[in-house]
N, C-alpha and C positions, 0 to 999 in steps of 0.2 A: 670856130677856134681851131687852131691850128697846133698840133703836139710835136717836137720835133721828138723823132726815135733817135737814140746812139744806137750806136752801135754795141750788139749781143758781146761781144769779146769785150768789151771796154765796161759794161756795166756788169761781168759774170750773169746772166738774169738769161732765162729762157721766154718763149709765148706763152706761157704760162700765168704769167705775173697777175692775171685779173682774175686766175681762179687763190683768192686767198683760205679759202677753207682748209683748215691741216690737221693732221691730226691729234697732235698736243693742245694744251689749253692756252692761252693768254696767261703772261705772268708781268702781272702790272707791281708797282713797287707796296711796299709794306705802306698800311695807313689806308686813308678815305678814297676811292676809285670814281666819286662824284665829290660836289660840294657841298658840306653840309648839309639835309635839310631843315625847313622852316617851315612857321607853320602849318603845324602838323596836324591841326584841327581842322584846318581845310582838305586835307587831303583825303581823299577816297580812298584808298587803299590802309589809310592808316585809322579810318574814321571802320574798315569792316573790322581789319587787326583788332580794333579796340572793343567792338562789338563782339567778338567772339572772347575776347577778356574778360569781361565781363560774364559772359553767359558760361566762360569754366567756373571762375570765382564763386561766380550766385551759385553753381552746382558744388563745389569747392565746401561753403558752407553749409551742404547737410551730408557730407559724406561721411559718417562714423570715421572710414578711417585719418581723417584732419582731424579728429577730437573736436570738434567745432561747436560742444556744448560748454566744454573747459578752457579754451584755447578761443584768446582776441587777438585780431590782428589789424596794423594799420597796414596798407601798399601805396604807394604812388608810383608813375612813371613819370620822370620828369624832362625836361627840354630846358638846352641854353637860348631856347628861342621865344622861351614861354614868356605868356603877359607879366609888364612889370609888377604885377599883384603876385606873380608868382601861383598862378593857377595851374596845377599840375596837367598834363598830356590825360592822366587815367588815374584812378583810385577807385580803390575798395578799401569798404573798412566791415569789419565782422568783430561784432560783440558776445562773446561766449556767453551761453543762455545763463551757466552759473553765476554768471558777475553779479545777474540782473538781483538775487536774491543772497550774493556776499554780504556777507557782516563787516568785512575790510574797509576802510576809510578808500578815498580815493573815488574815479567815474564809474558810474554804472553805465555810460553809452563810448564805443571810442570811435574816435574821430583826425585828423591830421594834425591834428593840436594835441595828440593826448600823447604824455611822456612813459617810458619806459625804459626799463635798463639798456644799457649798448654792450655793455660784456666786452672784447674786443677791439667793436668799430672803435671805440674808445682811441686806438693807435692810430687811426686816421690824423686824428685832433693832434693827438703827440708830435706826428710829423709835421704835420702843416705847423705847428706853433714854433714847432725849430726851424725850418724852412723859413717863413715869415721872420725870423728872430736874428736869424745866423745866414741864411742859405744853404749854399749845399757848400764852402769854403771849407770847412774844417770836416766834408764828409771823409777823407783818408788818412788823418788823423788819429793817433792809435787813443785810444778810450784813459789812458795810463795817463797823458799829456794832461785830461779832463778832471779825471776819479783819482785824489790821494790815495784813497786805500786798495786803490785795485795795482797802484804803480807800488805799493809797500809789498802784495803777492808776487806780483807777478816774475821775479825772482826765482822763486821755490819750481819753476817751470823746468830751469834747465837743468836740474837737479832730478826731477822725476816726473816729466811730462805727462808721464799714465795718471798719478793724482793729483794735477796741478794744472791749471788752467793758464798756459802763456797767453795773459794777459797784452803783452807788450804789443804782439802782433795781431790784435784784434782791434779793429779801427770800427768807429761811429756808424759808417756804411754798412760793416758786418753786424751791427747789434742790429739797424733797420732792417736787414733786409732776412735777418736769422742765420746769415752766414758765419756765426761767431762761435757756433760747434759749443757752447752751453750748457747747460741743462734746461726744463722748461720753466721751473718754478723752483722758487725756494720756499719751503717750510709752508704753502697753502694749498696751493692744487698737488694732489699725489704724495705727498708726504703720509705715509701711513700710520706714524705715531700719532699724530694729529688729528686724524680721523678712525685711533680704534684702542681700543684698550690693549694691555701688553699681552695679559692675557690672552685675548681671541688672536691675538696675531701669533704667540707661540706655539697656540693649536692648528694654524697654518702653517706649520714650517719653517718659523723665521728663530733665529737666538738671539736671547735676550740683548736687546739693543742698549751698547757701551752708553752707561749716563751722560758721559764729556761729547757727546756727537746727537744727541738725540735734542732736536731743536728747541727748546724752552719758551716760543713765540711763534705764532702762523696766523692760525685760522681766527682760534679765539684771542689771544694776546697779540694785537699786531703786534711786528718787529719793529722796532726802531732802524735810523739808519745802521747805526754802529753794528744792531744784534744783524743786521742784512750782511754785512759786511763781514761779521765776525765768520759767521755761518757758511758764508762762502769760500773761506780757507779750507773750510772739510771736506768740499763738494769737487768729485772729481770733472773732468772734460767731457764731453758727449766725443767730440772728434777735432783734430785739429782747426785752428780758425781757417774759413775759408775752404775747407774741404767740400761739405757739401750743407747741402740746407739740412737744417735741425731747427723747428718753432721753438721759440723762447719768451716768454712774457717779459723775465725779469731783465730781457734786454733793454725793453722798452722801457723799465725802471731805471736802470743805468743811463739810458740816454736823457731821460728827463736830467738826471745829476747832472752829464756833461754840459747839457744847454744850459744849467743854472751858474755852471761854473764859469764859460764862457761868458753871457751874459750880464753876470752880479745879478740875477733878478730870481722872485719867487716864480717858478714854473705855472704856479696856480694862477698868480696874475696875469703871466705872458697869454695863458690861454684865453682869460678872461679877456684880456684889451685885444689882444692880437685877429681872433678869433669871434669868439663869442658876442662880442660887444661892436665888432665890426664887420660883421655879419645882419646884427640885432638879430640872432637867436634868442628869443625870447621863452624856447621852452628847453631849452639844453643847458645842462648844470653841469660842474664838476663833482659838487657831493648832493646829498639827498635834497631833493625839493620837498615844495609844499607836497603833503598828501591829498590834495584834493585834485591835482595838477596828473597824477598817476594810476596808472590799470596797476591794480594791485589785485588780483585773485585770493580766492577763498584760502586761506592759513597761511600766505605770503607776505606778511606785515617784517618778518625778519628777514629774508630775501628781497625784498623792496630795501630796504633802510638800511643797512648792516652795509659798511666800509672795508675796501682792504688797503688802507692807511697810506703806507708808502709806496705800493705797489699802485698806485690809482693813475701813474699815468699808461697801465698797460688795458683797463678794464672797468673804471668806476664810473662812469661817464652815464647819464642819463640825457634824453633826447625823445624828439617825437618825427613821424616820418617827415611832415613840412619842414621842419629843422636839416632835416639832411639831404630834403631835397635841394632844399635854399644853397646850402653846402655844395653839394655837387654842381649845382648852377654855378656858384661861387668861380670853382677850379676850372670848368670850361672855360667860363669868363673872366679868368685872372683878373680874379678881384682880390687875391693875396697875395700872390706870387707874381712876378714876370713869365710873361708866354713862354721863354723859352726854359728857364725853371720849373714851369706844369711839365713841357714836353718832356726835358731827361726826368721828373720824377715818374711820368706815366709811361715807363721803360721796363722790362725785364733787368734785373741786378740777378739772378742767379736761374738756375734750370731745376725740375723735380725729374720720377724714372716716370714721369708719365709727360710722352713727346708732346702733348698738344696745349702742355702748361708750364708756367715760370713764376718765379716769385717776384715781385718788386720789394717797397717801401712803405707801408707794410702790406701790398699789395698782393692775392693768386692772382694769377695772368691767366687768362683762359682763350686760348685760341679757338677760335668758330669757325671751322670750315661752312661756308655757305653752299658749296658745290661739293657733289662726290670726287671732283677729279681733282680738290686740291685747290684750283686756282685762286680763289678767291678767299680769304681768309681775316675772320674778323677779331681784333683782339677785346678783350674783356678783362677790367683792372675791378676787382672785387674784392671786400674784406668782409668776415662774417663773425659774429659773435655773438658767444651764450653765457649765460649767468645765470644758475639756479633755473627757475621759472622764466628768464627772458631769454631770446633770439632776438638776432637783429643780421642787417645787413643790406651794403651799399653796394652797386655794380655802377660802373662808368663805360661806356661804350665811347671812346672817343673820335671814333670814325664817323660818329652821326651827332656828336656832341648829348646823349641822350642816355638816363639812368635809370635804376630801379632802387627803389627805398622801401623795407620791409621792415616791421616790429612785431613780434609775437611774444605775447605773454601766458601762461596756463600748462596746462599739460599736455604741449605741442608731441609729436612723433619725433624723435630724433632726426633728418636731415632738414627739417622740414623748413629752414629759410632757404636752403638751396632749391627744395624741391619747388618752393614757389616764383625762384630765379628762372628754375627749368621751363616751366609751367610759361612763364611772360614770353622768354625768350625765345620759346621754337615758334612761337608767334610773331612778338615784334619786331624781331631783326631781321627776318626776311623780308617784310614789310617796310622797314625803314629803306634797306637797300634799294625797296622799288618804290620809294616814295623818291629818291634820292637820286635816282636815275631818270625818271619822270620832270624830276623840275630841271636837272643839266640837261635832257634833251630841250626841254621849252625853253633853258635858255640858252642854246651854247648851240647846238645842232642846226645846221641848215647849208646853204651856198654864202661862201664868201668871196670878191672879186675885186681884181683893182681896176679902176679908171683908167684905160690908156694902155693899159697892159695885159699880154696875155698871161694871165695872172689867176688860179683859181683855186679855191680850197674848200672840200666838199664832206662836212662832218654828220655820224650820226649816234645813237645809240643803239645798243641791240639787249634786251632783255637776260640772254645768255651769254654777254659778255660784257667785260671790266671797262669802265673808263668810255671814252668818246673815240669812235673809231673814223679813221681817213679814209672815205671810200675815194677820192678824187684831190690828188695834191699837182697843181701845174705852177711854174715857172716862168718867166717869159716864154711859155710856149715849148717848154721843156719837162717832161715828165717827172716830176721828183721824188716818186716813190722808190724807181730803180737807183737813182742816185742817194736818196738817203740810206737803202740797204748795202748799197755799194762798201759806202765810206765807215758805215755804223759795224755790220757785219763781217765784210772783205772774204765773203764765201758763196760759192752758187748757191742761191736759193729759189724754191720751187713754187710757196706758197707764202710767200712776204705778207706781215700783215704792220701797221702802226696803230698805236692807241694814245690819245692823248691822256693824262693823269694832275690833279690837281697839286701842288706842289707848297702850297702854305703861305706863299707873295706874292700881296698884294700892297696897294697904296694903302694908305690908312686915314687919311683925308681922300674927301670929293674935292674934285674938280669944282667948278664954278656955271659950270652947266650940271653937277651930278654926278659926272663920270667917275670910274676907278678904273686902275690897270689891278689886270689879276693873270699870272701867270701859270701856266703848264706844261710838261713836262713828257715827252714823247717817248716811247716806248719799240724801236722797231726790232722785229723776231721773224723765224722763219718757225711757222707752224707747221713744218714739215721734217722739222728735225728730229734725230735719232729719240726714240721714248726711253728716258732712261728710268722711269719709275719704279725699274726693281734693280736698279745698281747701288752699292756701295756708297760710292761716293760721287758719281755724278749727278746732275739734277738735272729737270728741263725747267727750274724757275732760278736761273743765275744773272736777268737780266738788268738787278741792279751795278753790277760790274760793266754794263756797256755803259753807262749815262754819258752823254758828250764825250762821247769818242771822235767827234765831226765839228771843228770848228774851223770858221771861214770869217777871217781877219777880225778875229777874236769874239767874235756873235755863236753860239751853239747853234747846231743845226737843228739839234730835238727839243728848242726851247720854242715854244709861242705866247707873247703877249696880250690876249684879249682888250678890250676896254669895254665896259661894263656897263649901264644907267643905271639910275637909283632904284631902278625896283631888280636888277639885279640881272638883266638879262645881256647877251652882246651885244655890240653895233658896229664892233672890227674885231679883227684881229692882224698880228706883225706876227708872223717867222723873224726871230732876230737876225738869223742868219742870211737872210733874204733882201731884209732892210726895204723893205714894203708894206703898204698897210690895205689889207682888204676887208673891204667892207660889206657887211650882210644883209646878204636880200632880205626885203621885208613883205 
């Protein structure tokens, strides 16, 4: 085969060009750097990952410090790839030795089936039931528009901002996402009248709390709407809307109001049909189930059972880990929403002081550097929640389509749904990445070439690096490495490299032989460029700003089209821009 060279002035490129090693890392775009993977029970790499799961877990349950005599717990990890029976990736489940000899009504063994409170995750269901309900149409809409009585305050704002909550300029978005600068609770969690006599609290330093402000409903007397609403005229601002993140339960109560308003409908039923029922969650409830249905620990019979009324769309929600696995299968599989409504809901809506996290809807965003140097980085949409004697909590990995569902009941250690996030994830996520890289190399990596033409395109993978890399891209007989850095970069470069990167389109019908087109999306950089990782404000990962900067009679240069068989591997690929199709040696 024959390469024709340009000329060194014409393409800026030195002799150099074939040593691509450089010194900065690969900066492949935000999202999955492989496709998906799949069956994950076949894989060896994920079949060890799981085996040492298990072998923490089993050690997990006799370490005094997990309480593991007092404290039951369900785990699942779960797969949008998993059998239609919905047979989870991994599970554990640990029965605290105390249950076994409980007086409590409720299981003495727990299992993926067995309910428990959700505390929190409860906000998941909120969203999804207004998302399914409404969409995201009336997300920037101010909450005033929705809530009478919030648009009857919100007046008194411009008057005295410091104890007045401008209402007006607090939109739907900000209640989800806590950006609504609030307070956390009204009248249940943290109210101290509520929880202490006046006495003991005068002996702390506090004077005697004004009768007309002192909330006359909470814990023990739910509030009604009106007393919610009353109550909320008293209650000053955390911070203006929009400033910065502030957690708010009672946001998630307010927004239940606005979807009911929107709607005309009971919020309880939206959940129920929208959700629940179309789902077939069969152990996930809005208010108390059967007691036989639930881990209820020794003297927890009023922490099981006990309602907080109107605040229930922020926290009252009962569930079992299969329930949420199913769920999280669910949102992979937009089986509620449209794809492209999972994707902006599984988005950052606001930032914390801590760089490697962000909030969503009602989402923590946890970003996962995989590598020390940064390049690769995995995000993690997670909600976690406690109620008395329960924990709970869901993580979504969307880069691998792949989660984790925890429930603890007992006298857990306080972090301890995270710390068993922590516990799966420095495990499974390295593993999934290299399960994930493993099947695009089997299916996507090898020699591709056209019929007739000196025409060739030479893909692989590499363990330490993102995406499918180019080691060999020819043209008729024309080098197209140097010209795609040419036109993409328009600077000398010493140590060029391309990656290809999966991009989210595809057909969505087979063909009639099988086939699908599925496309990706090229990445070229010089990994020889200036290290800016201790500057201000430059970076060395700004390569989403090049994307098709090279187009040639309207075809991108850094686009390639694959086509696919049924079992999921290549048997061509098109460079659009090239307008050929090369075909993979077998």
């Amino acid at each position: 085969m024959k390469i024709a060279v340009l000329p060194p002035a014409a393409l800026l490129l030195t002799a150099q060009l074939v040593h691509w090693a450089g010194g900065i890392p690969n900066c492949p775009y935000p999202g999955p750097v492989f496709p998906k993977p799949t069956a994950l029970a076949s894989s060896d790499v994920i079949k060890t990952a799981l085996a040492n799961l298990t072998a923490t877990f089993n050690a997990r349950g006799e370490d005094p410090a997990t309480n593991p005599n007092a404290t039951s717990w369900s785990i699942q990890v779960f797969s949008a790839s998993d059998p239609e029976d919905d047979t989870p990736v991994w599970s554990h489940y640990h029965t605290a030795t105390n249950l076994l000899t409980a007086d409590t009504p409720g299981v003495k063994s727990v299992g993926g089936d067995t309910v428990y409170r959700l505390g929190s995750v409860t906000k998941i269901f909120t969203i999804l039931t207004f998302l399914a309900e409404s969409g995201d149409e009336y997300w920037n809409t101010p909450v005033t528009r929705w809530v009478p009585e919030l648009e009857l305050l919100a007046g008194k704002a411009q008057h005295d901002p410091i104890m007045n909550v401008d209402w007006d300029s607090i939109t739907l978005q900000d209640l989800a996402s806590h950006m609504a600068g609030i307070v956390r609770d009204y009248a249940i969690e943290g109210e101290l009248t509520q929880e202490n006599n006046q006495t003991f609290l005068e002996s702390q330093g506090f004077p005697p709390a004004p009768a007309n402000l002192t909330p006359t409903c909470g814990e023990i007397l739910k509030c009604t709407r009106a007393q919610f609403f009353s109550g909320l005229a008293n209650i000053p601002p955390s911070f203006q809307p929009s400033w910065t993140a502030g957690y708010s339960n009672m946001g998630y109560q307010i927004l239940a109001y606005a979807l009911e308003a929107i709607t005309r409908k009971r919020f309880a039923q939206m959940l129920q049909t929208d959700i629940i029922d179309k789902l077939n969650l069969k152990h996930t409830f809005y208010t108390k189930p059967d007691n036989a249905l639930g881990v209820i620990p020794q003297g927890s019979e009023t922490q099981w059972s006990f309602s907080i009324g109107e605040a229930s769309p922020t926290g009252n929600m009962y569930s079992s880990a299969s329930d949420l696995s199913r769920l999280g299968r669910a949102i992979f599989r937009h089986t509620l929403l449209p794809a492209a409504q999972t994707r902006r809901w599984l988005k950052p809506a606001a930032l914390t002081a801590d760089v490697r996290e962000g909030i969503g809807s009602p989402w923590g965003v946890r970003r996962i550097p995989l590598r020390g140097d940064g390049s690769r980085v995995v995000d993690a949409y997670g909600k976690a929640g406690s109620i008395n004697v329960y924990m709970s909590l869901l993580v979504l990995l969307p880069d691998y389509d792949v989660g984790i569902s925890a429930l603890l009941a007992g006298g857990w250690p306080g972090n301890s749904n995270w710390d068993i996030a922590d516990a799966i994830g420095a495990v499974l996520v390295p593993a999934l990445e290299d399960a994930a890289r493993a099947q695009a190399d089997a299916a996507y990596a090898g020699t591709y070439a056209a019929e007739g033409l000196d025409s060739e395109l030479v893909l692989s993978t590499d363990p330490a690096r993102p995406g499918l890399g180019v080691e060999r891209w020819v043209s008729n007989g024309v080098d197209m490495v140097p010209v795609a850095v040419r036109y993409t970069l328009n600077y000398n470069v010493t140590a060029p490299a391309i990656r290809l990167y999966p991009t989210g389109l595809e057909t969505t019908k087979a063909g009639e032989d099988g086939t699908r087109k599925v496309a990706w999306k090229a990445i070229v950089e010089n990994l020889d460029a200036p290290d800016h990782s201790n500057d201000m404000f430059s970076t060395n990962c700004g390569t989403w700003v090049s994307q098709t900067t090279a187009v040639y009679a309207d075809m991108p240069l850094d686009q390639f089209v694959f086509t696919v068989d049924a079992t999921g591997k290549a048997v061509s690929v098109e460079p659009l821009a090239l307008r050929a199709t090369l075909v993979k040696n077998t």
